[in-house]
C-alpha positions in Angstrom: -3.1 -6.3 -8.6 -2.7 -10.0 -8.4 -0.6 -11.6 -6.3 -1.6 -10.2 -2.9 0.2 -6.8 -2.6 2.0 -9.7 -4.4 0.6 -12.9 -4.2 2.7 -12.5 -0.8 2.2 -9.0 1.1 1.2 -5.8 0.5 1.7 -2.7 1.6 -0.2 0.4 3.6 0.7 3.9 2.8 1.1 5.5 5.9 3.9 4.7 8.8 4.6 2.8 11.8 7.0 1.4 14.7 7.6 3.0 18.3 10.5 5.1 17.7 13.5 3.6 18.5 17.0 4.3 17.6 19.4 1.6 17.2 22.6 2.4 19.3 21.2 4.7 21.9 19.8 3.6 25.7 16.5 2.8 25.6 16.0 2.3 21.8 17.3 6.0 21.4 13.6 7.2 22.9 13.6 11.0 24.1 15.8 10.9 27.3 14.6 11.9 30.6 15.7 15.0 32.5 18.6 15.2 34.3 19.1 15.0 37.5 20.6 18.1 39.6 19.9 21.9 38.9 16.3 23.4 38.4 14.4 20.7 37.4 16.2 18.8 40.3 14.4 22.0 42.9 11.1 22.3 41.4 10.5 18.7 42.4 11.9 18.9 45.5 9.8 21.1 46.7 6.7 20.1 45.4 7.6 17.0 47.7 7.6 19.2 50.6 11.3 20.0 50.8 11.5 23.6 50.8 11.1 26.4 48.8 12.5 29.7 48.8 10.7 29.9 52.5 12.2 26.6 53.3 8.6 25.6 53.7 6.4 22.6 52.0 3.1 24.0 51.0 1.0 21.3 49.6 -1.3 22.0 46.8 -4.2 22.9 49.3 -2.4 25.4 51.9 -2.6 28.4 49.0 1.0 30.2 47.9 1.3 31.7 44.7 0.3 28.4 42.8 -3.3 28.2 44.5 -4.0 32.1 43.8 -3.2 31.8 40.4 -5.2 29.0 39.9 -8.3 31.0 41.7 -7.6 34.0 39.7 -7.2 32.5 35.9 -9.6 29.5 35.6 -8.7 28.9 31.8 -6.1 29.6 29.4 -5.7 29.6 25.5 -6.1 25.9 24.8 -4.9 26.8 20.8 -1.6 28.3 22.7 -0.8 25.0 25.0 -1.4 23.2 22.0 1.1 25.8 20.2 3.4 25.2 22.9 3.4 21.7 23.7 4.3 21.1 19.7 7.0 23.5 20.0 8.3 21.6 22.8 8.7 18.9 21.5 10.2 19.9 18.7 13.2 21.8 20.7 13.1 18.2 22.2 14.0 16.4 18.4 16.4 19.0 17.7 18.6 19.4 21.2 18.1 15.9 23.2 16.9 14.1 20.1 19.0 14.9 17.8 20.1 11.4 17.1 16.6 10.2 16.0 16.5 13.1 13.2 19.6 12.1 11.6 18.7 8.4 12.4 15.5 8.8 10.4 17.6 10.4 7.6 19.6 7.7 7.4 16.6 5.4 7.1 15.2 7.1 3.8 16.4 5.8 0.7 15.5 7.2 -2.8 15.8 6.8 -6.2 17.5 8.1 -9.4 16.3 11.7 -10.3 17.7 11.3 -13.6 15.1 7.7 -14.4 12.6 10.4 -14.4 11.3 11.3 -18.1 12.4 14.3 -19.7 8.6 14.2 -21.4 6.4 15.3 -18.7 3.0 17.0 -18.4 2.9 20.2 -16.9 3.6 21.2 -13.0 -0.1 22.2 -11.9 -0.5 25.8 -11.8 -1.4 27.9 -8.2 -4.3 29.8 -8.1 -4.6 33.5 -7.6 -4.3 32.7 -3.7 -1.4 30.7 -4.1 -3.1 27.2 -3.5 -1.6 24.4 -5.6 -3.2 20.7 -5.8 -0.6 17.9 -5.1 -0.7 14.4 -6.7 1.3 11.5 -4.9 1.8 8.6 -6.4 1.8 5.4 -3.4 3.3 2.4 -4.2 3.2 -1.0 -2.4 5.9 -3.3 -3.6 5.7 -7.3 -2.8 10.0 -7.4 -2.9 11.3 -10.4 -1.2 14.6 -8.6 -0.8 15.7 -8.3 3.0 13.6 -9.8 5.3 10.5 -9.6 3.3 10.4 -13.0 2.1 10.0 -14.0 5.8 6.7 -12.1 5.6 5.3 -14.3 3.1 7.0 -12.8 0.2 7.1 -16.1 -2.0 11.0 -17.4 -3.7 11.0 -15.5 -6.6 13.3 -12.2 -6.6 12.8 -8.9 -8.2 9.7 -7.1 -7.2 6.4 -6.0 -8.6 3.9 -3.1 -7.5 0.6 -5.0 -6.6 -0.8 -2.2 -5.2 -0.6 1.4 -6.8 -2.7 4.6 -5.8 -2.5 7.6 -7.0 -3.4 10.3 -4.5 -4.5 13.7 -5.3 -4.7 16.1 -2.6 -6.6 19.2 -4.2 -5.3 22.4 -4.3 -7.7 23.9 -0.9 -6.0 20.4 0.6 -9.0 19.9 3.0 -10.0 16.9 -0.2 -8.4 14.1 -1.3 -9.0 11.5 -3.6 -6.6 8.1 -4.1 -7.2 6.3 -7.7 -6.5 2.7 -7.4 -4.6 1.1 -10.2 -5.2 -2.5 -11.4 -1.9 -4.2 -11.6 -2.6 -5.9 -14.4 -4.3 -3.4 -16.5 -2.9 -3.3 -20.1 -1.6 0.0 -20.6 1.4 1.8 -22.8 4.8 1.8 -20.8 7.5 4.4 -22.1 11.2 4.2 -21.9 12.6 3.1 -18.7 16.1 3.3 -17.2 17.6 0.4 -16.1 20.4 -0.7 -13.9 23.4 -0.3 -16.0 22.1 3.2 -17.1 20.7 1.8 -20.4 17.0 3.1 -21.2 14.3 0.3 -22.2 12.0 0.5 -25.3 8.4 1.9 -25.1 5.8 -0.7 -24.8 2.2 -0.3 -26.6 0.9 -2.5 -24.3 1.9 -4.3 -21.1 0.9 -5.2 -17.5 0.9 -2.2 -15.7 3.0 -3.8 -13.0 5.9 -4.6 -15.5 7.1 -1.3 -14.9 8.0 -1.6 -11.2 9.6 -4.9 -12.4 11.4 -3.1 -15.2 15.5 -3.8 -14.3 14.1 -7.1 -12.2 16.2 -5.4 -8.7 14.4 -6.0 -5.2 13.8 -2.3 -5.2 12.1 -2.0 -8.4 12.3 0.7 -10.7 9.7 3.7 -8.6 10.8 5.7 -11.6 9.2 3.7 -14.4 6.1 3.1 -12.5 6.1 7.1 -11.9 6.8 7.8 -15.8 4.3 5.8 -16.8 1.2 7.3 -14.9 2.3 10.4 -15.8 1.7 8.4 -19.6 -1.0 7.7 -19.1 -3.1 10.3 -17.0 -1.4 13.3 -18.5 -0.8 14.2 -14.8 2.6 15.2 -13.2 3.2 13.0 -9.8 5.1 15.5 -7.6 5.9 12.9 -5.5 6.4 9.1 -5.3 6.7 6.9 -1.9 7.3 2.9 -2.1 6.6 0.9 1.2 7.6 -2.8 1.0 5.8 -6.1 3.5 8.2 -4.9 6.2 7.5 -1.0 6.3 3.9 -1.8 5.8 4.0 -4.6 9.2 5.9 -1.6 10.8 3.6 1.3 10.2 0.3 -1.0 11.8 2.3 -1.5 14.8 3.4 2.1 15.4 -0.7 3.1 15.2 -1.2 0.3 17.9 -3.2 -1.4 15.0 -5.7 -0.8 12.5 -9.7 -1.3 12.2 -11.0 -3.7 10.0 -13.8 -5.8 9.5 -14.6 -9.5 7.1 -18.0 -11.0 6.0 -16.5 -14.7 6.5 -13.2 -16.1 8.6 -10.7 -16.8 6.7 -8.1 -19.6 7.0 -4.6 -20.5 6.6 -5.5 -22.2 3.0 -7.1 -18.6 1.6 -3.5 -17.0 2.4 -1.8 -19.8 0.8 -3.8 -21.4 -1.6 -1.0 -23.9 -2.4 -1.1 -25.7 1.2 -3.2 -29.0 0.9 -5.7 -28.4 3.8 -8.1 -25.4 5.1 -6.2 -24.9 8.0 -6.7 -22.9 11.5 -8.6 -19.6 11.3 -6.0 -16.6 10.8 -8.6 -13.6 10.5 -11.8 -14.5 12.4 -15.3 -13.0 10.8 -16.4 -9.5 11.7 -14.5 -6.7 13.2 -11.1 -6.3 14.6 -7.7 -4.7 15.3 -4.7 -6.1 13.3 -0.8 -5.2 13.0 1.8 -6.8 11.2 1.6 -10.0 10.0 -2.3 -9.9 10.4 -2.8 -6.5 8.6 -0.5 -8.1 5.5 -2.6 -10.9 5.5 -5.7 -8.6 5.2 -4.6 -6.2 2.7 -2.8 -9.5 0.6 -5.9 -11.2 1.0 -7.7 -12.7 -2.4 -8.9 -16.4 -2.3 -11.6 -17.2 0.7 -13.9 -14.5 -0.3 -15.8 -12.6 -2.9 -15.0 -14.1 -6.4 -10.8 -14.1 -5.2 -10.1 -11.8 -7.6 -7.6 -8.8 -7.7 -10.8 -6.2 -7.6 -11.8 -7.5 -4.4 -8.7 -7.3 -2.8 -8.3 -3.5 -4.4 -11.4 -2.5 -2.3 -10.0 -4.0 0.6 -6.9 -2.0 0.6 -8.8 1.0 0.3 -11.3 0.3 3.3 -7.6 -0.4 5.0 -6.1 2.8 4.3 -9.2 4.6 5.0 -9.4 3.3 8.3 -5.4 3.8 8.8 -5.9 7.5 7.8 -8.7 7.9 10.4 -6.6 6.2 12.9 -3.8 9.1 12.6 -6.2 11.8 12.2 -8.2 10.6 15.3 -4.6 10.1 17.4 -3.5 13.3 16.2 -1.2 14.5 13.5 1.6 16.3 16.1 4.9 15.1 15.9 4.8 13.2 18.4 2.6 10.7 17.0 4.4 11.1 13.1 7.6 10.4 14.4 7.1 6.6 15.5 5.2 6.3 12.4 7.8 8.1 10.2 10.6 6.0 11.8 8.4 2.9 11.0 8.1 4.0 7.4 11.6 5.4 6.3 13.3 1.8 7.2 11.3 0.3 4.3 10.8 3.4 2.1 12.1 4.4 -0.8 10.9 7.9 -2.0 11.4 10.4 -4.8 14.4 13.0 -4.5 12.2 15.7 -3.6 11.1 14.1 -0.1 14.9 12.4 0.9 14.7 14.2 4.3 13.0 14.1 7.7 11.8 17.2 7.6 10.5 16.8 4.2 8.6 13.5 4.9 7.3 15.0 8.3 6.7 18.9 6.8 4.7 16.9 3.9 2.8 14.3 6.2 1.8 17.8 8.2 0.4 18.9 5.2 -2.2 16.8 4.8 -3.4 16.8 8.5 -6.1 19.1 7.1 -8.2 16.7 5.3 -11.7 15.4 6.9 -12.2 11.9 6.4 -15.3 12.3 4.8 -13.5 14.3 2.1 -11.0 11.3 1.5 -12.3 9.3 -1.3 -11.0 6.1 -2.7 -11.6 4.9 -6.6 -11.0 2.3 -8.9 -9.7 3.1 -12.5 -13.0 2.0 -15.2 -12.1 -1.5 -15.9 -13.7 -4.6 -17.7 -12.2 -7.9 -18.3 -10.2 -8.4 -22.0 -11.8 -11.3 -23.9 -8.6 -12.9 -25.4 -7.2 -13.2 -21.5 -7.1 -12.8 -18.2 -6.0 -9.1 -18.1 -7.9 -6.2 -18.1 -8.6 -3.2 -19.9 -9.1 0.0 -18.7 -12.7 2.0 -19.9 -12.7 4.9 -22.4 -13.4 7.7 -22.3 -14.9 6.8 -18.5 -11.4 6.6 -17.8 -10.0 9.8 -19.2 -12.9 11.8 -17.7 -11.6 10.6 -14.3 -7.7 12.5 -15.1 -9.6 15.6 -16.6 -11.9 15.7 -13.3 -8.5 15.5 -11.2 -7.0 18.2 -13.9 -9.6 21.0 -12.8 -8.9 20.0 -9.2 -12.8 19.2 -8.9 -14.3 16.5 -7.2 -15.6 13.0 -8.1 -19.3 14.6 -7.0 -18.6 18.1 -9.2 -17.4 20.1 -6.3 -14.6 22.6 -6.9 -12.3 22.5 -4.9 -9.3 24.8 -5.9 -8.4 27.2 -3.0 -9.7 30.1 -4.4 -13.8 29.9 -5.7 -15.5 31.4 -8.2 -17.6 34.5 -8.0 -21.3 33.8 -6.7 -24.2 34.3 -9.3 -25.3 38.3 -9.0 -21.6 39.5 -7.5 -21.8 42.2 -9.8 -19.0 40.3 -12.4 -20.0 39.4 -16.0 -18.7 36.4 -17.4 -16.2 36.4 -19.8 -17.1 36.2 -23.8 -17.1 33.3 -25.0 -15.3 32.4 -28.9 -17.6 30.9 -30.8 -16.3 27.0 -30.8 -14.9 25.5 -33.7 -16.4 23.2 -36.0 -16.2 19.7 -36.3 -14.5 18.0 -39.3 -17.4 16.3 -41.3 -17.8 13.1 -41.3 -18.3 11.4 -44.9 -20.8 8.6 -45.2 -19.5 5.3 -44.2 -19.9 1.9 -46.1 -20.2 -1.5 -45.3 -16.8 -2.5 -46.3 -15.3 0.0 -43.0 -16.3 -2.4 -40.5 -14.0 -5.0 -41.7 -11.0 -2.3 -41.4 -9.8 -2.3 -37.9 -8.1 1.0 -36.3 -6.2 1.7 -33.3 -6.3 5.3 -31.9 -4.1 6.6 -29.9 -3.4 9.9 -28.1 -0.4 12.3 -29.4 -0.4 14.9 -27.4 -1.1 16.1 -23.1 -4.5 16.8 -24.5 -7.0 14.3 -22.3 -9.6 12.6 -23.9 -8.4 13.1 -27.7 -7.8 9.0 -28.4 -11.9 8.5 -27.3 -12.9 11.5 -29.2 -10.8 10.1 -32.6 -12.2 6.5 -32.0 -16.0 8.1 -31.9 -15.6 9.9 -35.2 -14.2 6.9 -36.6 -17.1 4.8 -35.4 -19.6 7.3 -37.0 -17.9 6.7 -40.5 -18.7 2.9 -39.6 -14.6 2.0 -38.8 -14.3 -0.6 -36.1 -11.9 1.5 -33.9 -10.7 0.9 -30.6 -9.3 3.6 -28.1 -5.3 2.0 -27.4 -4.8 5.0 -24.9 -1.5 7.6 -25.2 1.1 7.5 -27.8 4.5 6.8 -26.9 5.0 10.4 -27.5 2.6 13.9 -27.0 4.4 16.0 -29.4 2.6 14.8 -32.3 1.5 18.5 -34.2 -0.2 16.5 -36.8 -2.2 13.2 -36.6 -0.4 10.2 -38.1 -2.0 7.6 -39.4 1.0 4.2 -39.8 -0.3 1.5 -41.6 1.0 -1.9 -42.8 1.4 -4.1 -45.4 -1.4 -3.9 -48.1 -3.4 -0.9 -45.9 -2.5 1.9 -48.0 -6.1 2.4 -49.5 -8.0 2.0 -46.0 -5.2 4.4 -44.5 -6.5 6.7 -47.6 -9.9 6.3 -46.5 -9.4 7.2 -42.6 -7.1 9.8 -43.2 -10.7 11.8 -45.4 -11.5 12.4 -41.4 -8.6 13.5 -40.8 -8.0 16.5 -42.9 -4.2 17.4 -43.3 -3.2 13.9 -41.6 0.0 12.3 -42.7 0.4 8.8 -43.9 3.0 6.2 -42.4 4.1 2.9 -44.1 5.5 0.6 -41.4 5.8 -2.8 -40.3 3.4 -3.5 -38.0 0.4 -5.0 -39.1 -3.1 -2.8 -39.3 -3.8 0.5 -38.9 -2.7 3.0 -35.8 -3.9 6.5 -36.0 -2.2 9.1 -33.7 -3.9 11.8 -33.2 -1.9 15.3 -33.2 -2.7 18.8 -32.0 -4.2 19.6 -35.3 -7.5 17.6 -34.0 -7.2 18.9 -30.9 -8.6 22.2 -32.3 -10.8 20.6 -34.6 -12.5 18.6 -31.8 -12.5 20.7 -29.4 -9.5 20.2 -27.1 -7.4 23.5 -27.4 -4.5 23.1 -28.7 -1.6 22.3 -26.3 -3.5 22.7 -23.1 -4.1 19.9 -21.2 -7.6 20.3 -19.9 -8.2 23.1 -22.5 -12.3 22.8 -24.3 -13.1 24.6 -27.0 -14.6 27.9 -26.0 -12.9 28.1 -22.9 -11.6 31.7 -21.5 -7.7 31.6 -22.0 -6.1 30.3 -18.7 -9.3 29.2 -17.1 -9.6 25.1 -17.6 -13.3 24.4 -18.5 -15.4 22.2 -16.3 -14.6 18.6 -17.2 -17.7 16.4 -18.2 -19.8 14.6 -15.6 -17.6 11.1 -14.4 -20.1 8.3 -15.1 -22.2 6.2 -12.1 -19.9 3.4 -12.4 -17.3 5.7 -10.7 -19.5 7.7 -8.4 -21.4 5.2 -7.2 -18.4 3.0 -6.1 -16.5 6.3 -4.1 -15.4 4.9 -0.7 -14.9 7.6 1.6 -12.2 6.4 4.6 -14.8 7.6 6.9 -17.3 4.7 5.6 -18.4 1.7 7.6 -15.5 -0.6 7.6 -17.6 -3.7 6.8 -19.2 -2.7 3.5 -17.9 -2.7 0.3 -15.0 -5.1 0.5 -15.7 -8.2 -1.9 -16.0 -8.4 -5.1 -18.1 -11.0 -6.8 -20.0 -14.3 -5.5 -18.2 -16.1 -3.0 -18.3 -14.3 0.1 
């Protein structure tokens, strides 16, 4: 994520602006009662204008009113509550009707058919019916519209510069978002365009190139969505896109957002490119921003920490942690999600499966279950690429993270699927176990293997196969390197493409690969795909995505502990807001 939520604004994730609807008195805010008829009597004659006796009886002369209060001190609170949201919808659907269809009009979304035919699996419900949900967020620095007077730079076209996947486990009481480096190198599939046309895969690109795929001010939400899928093995049910504007919006609608800075920062950190420090825009320590001021927060990288994009990555997640708490604290009734959803919908652009109001509002509902402490925030494994300034993402660090997600269990081991398993001594007897299959052998390696380089890559929905290929290739003394998923997962048998001159080395890594098939190509080196033949061999099932060897049919196997260098850096959006947002020296 360079380039400030893109080098100009960024985004937040939730929604914003009082609700107001263009056309209608009063911005199109829920109208008052009429005057005349019922409503019209009750007031008159709590003013003392007469009753049905014709007489005023203020609230301390007795009358009906003062014995019931005498006779029931309390009622159901859970049934005002009950009542008071049913109110106000009736109010949405009679009176404001306009605002629903309003908000309808505002949501905009993009091509069903851009979505890959080559998906992993929906995520299957447990016996009670629970069902984990993953959302894929996506903050896009377009200077179409009026973005650009937001400090959205010249340049057209848009990139994502921020991108989270969300995954709201299956008991949806926990939550975890998975920050994305924008510039990570990863394999981007075929993506439609514009005109209809579909793009070549990429081995390796900027993960934001996918957004910027077809180079329109909305950006191409459906590339960015095939490739996570790519490159988690994870189906995103749903993707949302906020642009600078929706993002200024949804801060306001909340009345603001918490934050806090170790250091002010000045005019000169937001634009590095003016020729003075400036005046103070975000003073040091805590306060409430909204706007301008939250997109200059969440956009922020120069000024503090080592300026870098990892910095500003744990920023936005202190940001949306705080955001999320400011909702849940306000209260998730409709009443509070309808300014935010009006905010939201005028600057998003969502997947066909949330292109209504009462999809956006039944789905933000939801989530209204999840405590804040149960809200974690994660970076992808990264480390800085040698030959540049990109960076690469860590295997098989990573690829534990998407099997963790996978079995709907928790960065700290926790299982959270809806349904849990059977206490030790509940009279159940675990199921037999097959005896796990064996591992190819591994012939001795020589010297001369560490001159031959390999690529490894991933052929199939199985997670984790490309790191397990590149460890038996470094026990035969091969210097192999984990390139991440194949451009496709159908591969039944490992491949092993090699160019020019390779043939014999191909020869020598395919003797760890019994029954692998050799490829003459082009490209220069040696690429080996694995296929689901060493998925059985190495212990990944065959097919099944989070499958081990040994597992019960239909029951995924616990996924291996995630290392410290993703546990240890967990933000929950219930943290203090002042730690853990720099990266680096500097600040």
């Amino acid at each position: 994520m360079s380039g400030q939520w893109g080098e100009g604004p960024a985004r937040g994730e939730d929604a914003p602006g009082a609700l107001t609807t263009e056309g209608t008195e009063n911005g199109g805010a829920v109208p008052s009662p009429r005057s005349g008829g019922r409503a019209e009597a009750r007031r008159a004659a709590s003013q003392g204008k007469g009753g049905r006796g014709g007489k005023a009886t203020g609230p301390e002369t007795g009358g009906r009113a003062a014995a019931r209060k005498n006779a029931k001190p309390k009622k159901n609170v859970k049934k005002i509550v009950a009542w008071s949201a049913a109110g106000v919808l009736v109010l949405i659907a009679g009176a404001g009707g306009a605002i629903y269809f309003k908000l309808n009009a505002n949501i905009k979304s993009f091509d069903g058919d851009a979505i890959s035919h080559d998906r992993p699996p929906e995520a299957k419900a447990d016996a009670d019916g629970n069902k984990p949900v993953n959302i894929l967020l996506i903050g896009s620095d377009s200077r179409g519209k009026n973005n650009a007077d937001l400090g959205g730079g010249e340049d057209g076209g848009a990139r994502s510069d921020t991108t989270i996947l969300l995954h709201v486990y299956a008991d949806h009481k926990h939550a975890v978002g998975i920050s994305i480096p924008r510039n990570a190198m990863v394999p981007i599939p075929s993506c439609k365009l514009p005109d209809g046309k579909w793009t070549k895969e990429r081995a390796s690109a900027r993960f934001n190139d996918a957004f910027a795929t077809g180079g329109t001010d909305d950006g191409n939400p459906a590339c960015t969505q095939n490739t996570v899928e790519k490159i988690t093995g994870i189906r995103v049910d749903h993707t949302l896109v906020v642009d600078f504007s929706g993002f200024a919006a949804m801060t306001a609608a909340v009345n603001g957002v918490d934050i806090c800075l170790p250091k002010p920062i000045y005019e000169g950190d937001i634009n590095p490119n003016l020729p003075k420090k400036g005046a103070i825009v975000l003073p040091q320590g805590k306060q409430t921003v909204e706007g301008q001021k939250a997109l200059d927060y969440v956009r922020l990288r120069h000024g503090i920490g080592d300026g870098s994009d990892i910095g500003r990555m744990k920023r936005q997640q202190a940001f949306l942690g705080s955001l999320a708490s400011k909702i849940k604290k306000d209260g998730m009734s409709p009443t509070n999600l309808l300014p935010l959803a009006d905010a939201a919908t005028k600057s998003l652009i969502v997947d066909p499966g949330l292109n209504s109001a009462d999809k956006l509002l039944s789905f933000g509902l939801s989530l209204k279950n999840i405590d804040m402490h149960d809200l974690k925030f994660v970076t992808v494994p990264w480390r800085y690429r040698t030959q540049d300034k990109e960076l690469d993402v860590v295997q098989p660090d990573t690829n534990k993270l998407w099997e963790t997600l996978k079995a709907d269990q928790t960065i700290d081991g926790q299982n959270a699927t809806g349904q849990q398993p059977d206490a030790p001594g509940s009279g159940t007897s675990p199921a037999p176990q097959p005896p796990a299959p064996s591992t190819p052998a591994v012939p001795a390696g020589d010297a001369s293997n560490a001159a031959i380089k390999v690529s490894v890559y991933n052929g199939t929905v199985v997670n984790g196969l490309a790191g397990k290929g590149t460890e038996l290739l470094k026990t035969a003394k091969f210097s192999a390197t984990t390139a991440g998923q194949a451009a496709s997962t159908k591969y039944k048998v490992t491949t092993i493409e090699y160019g020019s001159g390779q043939k014999a080395n191909a020869e020598k890594i395919a003797a760890l690969f019994p029954g692998a098939e050799l490829s003459s190509g082009s490209s220069r080196g040696i690429s080996v795909i694995v296929g689901q033949d060493f998925a059985a061999t190495a212990g990944g099932g065959t097919g099944s995505p989070s499958g081990t060897a040994g597992a019960t049919p239909g029951v995924p196997s616990p996924p291996q502990p995630l290392p410290t260098t993703v546990t240890n850096e967990a933000r929950s959006a219930d943290d203090d807001i002042c730690a853990n947002t720099t990266y680096g020296s500097g600040g």
